[in-house]
C-alpha positions in Angstrom: -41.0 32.1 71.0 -39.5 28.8 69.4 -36.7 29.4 67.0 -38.8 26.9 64.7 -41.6 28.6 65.2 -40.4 32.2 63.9 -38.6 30.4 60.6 -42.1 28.7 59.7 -43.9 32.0 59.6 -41.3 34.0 57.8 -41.0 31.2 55.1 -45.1 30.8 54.7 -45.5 34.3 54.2 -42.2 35.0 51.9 -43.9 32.2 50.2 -47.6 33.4 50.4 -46.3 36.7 49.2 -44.2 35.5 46.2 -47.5 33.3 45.0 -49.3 36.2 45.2 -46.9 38.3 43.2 -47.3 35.4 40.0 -51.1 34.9 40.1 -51.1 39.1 39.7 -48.2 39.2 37.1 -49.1 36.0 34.7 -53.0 35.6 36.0 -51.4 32.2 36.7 -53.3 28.4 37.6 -52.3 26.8 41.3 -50.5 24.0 38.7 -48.9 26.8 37.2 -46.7 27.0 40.2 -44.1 25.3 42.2 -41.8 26.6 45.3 -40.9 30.2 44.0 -41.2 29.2 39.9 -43.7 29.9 37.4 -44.3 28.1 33.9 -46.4 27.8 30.9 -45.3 25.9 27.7 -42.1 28.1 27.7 -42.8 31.1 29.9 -40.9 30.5 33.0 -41.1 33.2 35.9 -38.4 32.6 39.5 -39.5 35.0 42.0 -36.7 36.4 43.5 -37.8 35.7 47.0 -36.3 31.7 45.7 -32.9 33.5 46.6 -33.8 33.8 50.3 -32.5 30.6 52.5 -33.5 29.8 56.3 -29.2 31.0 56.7 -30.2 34.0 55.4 -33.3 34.9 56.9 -31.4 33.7 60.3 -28.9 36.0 59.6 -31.3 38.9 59.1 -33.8 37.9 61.8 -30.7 38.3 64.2 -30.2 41.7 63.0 -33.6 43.0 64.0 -33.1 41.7 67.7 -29.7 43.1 67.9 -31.4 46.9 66.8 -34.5 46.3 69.3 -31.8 45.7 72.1 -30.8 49.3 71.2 -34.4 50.8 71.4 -35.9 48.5 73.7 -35.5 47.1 77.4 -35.9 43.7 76.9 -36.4 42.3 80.5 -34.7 38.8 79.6 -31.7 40.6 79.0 -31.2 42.9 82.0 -28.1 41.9 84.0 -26.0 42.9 86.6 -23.5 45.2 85.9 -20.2 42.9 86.3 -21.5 39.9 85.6 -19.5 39.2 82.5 -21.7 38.7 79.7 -21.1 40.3 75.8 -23.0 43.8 76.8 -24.4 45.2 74.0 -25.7 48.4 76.3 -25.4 50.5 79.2 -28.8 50.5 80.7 -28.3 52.1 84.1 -26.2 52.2 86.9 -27.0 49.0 88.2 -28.2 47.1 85.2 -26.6 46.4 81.6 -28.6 44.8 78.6 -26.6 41.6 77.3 -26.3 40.8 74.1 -29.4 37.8 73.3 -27.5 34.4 72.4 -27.5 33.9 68.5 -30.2 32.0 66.8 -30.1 27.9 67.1 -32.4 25.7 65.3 -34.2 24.0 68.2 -33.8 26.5 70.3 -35.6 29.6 71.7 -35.4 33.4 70.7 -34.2 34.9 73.5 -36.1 38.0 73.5 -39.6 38.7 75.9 -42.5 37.5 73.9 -43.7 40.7 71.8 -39.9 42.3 71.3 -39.4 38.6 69.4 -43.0 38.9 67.3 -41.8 42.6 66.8 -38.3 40.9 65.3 -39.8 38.2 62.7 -42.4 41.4 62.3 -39.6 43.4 60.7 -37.5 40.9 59.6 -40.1 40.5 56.7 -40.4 44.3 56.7 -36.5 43.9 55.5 -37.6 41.3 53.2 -40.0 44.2 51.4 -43.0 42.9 53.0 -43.4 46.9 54.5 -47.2 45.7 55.9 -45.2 43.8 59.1 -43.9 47.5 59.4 -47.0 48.9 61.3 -47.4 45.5 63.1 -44.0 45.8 64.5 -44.6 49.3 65.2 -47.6 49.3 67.2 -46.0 45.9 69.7 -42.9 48.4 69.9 -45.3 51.1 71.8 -47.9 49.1 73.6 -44.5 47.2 75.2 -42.8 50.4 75.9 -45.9 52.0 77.2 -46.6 48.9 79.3 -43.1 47.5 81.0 -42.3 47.7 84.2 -38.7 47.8 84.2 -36.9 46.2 87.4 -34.1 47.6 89.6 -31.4 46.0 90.9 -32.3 44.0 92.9 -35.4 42.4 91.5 -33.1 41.3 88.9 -32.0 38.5 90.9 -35.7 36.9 91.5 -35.9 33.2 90.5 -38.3 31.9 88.2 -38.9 28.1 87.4 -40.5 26.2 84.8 -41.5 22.8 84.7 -41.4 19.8 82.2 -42.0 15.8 81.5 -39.3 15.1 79.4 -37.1 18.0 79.0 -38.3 19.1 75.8 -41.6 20.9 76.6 -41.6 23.3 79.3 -44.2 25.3 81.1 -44.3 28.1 84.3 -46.2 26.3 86.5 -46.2 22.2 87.4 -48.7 19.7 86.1 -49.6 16.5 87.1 -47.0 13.9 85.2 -43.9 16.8 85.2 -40.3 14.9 85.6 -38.2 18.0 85.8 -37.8 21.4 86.6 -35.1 24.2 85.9 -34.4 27.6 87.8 -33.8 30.9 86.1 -31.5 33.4 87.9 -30.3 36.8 86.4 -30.4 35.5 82.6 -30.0 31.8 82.1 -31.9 28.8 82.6 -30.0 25.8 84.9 -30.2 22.6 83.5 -33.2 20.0 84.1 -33.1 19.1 87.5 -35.2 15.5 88.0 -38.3 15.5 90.2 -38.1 11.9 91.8 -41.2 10.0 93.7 -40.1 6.4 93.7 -39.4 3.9 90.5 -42.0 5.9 87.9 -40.4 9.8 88.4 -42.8 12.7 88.5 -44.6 13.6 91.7 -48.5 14.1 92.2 -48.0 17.6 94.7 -45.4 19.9 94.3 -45.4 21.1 97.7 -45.7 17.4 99.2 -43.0 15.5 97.4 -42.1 12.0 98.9 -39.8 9.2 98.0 -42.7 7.1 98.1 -43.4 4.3 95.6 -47.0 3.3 95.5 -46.9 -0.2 95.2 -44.6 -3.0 96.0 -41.1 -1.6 95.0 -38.6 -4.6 94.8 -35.5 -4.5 97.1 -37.1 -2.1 100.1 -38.9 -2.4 102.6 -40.8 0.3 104.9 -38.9 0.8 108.1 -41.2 2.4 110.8 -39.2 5.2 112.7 -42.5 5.2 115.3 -43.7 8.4 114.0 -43.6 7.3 110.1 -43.1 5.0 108.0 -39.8 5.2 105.6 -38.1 2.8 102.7 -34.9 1.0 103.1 -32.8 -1.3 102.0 -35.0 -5.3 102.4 -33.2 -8.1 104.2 -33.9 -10.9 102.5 -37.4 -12.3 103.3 -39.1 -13.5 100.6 -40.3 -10.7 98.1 -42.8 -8.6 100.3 -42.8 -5.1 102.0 -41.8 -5.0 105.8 -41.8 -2.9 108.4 -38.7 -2.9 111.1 -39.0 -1.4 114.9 -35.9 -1.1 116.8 -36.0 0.3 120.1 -32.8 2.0 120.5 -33.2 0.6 124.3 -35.4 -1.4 126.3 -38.5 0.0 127.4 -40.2 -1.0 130.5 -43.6 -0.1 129.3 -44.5 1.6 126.1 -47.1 1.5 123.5 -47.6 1.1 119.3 -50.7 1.5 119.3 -51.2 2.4 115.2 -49.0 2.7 112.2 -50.1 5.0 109.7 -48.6 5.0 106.4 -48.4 7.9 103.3 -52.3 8.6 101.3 -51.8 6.7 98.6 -49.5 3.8 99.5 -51.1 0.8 98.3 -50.3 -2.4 100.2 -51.0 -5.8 98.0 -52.5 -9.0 99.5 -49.3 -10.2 99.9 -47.8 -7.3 101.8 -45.2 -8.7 105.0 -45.4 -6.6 107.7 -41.5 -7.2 109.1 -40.5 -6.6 113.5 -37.2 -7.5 114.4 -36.4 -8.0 118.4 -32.9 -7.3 118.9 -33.0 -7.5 122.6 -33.5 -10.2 124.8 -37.6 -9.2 125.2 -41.0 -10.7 124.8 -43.3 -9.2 122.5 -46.6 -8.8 123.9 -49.6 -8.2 121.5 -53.3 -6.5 122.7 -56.0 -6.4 120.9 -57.3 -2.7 120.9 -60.5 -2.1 122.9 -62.7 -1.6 120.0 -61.4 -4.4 117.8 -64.5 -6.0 117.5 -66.1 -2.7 115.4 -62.8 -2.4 113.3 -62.8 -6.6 112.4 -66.7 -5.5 110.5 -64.2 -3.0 108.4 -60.6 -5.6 108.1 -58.5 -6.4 105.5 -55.9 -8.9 106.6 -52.4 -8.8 105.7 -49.6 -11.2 107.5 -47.9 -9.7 110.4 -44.2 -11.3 110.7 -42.1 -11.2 113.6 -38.6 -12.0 114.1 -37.9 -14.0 117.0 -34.2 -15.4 117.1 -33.8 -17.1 120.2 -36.4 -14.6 121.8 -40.5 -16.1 122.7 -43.3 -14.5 122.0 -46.6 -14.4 123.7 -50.0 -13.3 123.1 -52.8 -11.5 124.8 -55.6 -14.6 125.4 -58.4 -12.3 123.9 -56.4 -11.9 120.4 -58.1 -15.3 119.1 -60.2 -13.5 117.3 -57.4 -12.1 115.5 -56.2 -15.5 114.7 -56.5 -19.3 115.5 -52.7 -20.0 116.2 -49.9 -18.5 115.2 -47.8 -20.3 112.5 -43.9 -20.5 112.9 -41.3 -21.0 110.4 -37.5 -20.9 109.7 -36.4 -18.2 107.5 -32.7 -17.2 106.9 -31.9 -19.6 109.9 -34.1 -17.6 112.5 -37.4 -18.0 113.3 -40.5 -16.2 112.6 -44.4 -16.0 113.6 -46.8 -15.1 111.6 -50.5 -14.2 112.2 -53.1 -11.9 110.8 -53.3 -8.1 110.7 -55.7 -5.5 109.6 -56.1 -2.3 107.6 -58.4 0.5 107.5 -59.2 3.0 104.9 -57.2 5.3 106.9 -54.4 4.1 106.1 -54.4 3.1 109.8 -51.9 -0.8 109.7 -51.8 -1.9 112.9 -55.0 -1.2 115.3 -53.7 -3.1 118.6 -50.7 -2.2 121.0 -47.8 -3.3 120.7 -46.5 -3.8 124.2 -42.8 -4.1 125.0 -41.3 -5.5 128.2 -39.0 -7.7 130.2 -39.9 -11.2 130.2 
């Protein structure tokens, strides 16, 4: 329960109450009163409830958590026995009830649910509202007839909540949620972001990835040949690339698709980037089936980096492309021909053949 939350009822009802009290006494009009204060022509009534301020009805709504503490088992407060907090009691051998942190406009009553309805219950019991006495009462039994109080060692269970902006909170994670905090033994940690990419938030809790959805400026998608990651972009132009290394030089191996996270969106002016470090031809083959997935293509531009390396094609690829273009970029030279797409988030569909030349 919000701190704010527990003020606004106790003031509405004082207030309700104290209304109530003048229309019974003085039989008086709705523009008979103001606030606490009733007057006609010179009859003037204060209610004395105008004497209670939100200090004072802090100060007393304290007071009734402090003396459920006593009677109760609030399960927010169980700690550890030696963990240092204010004790207010002995509990049992393993657990001690901690005094709850004083009241702070903004903040939360740190009490379980009904023990802090139960409070506001009978701190307007104390303000001679006795009908909150039952109320407060009957929550008392039905949460001492109904908790199951920990030992020791559940008492050390996390919990986690989850939020968009640090103000809200909730138990479980929504779609849009920024941040999320841990509670162990009896505090909560501070906001801990939840990053995906530039925007924040993530769209599956159990399958977070650092993966922007469109164009993010400054990276681009290195393929590790199992995956494609983000890294830092050498500079060539302003599109998203892809870099292939081999570590050393293969006598025969294979690329034959690069897949790429669900949900990545590639733009039409997407750069597919492959850097030859070694002193090796590139050899491109067009897959066996290409002619089914062209009826399904979208093209994007398929760079590679050639240095002082050559790069040669398979004769069949024509259909792929008329000839490939070459430019100077950064002092090196690159070629650049068509690629396609499917909906499968499949990015390259031919093999990618390296060799010595």
């Amino acid at each position: 329960m919000t701190v704010e939350y527990a003020l606004n009822f106790i003031k509405n009802e004082l207030s309700f109450r104290a209304k109530r009290d003048i229309v019974e006494k003085y039989n008086a009009l709705d523009s008979e009163i103001k606030d606490f204060e009733f007057k006609r022509g010179d009859e003037f009534y204060r209610h004395p409830f105008s004497l209670i301020d939100e200090s004072s009805i802090i100060e007393r709504l304290y007071t009734q958590m402090l003396t459920i503490c006593v009677s109760q088992v609030p399960i927010k407060l169980l700690v550890k026995k030696g963990s240092g907090e204010d004790i207010i009691r002995n509990f049992n051998k393993d657990l001690d009830i901690k005094k709850p942190k004083e009241i702070e406009i903004g903040g939360d009553i740190e009490l379980d649910e009904p023990l802090a309805l139960a409070s506001v219950y009978d701190t307007l019991d104390s303000f001679g509202l006795s009908e909150f006495k039952d109320n407060a009462r009957d929550i008392l039994n039905e949460y001492e007839r109904s908790v199951v109080i920990p030992d020791g060692k559940d008492i050390s269970n996390l919990a986690f909540r989850f939020s968009p902006d640090k103000s809200s909170w909730h138990s479980s994670y929504q779609s849009g949620d920024n941040y999320f905090s841990i509670y162990q033994f009896d505090s909560w940690s501070q906001p801990i972001p939840l990053i995906s990419g530039n925007g924040g938030g993530a769209s599956n809790l159990t399958d977070l990835k650092d993966f922007p959805k469109t164009h993010q400026k400054g990276k681009i998608l290195v393929s590790t040949g199992l995956r494609l990651e983000w890294a830092d972009m050498p500079k060539v132009a302003n599109n998203t690339n892809t870099t292939n290394e081999p570590n050393i030089t293969p006598t025969s191996s294979t690329l034959r698709e690069i897949t790429y996270s669900e949900g990545l969106e590639l733009s039409d002016d997407t750069f597919i980037l492959l850097k030859l470090t070694k002193n090796e031809t590139l050899k491109i083959k067009q897959s066996s089936n290409f002619e089914v997935l062209m009826k399904e293509k979208v093209e994007y531009k398929f760079i590679v980096e050639l240095n002082s390396f050559s790069l040669g094609f398979d004769t069949n690829l024509t259909l792929m492309h008329n000839n490939p273009s070459f430019e100077k970029i950064e002092n090196s030279t690159h070629a650049t021909f068509n690629m396609i797409r499917l909906d499968a988030g499949i990015i390259l569909v031919y093999n990618i053949n390296y060799g010595s030349y």
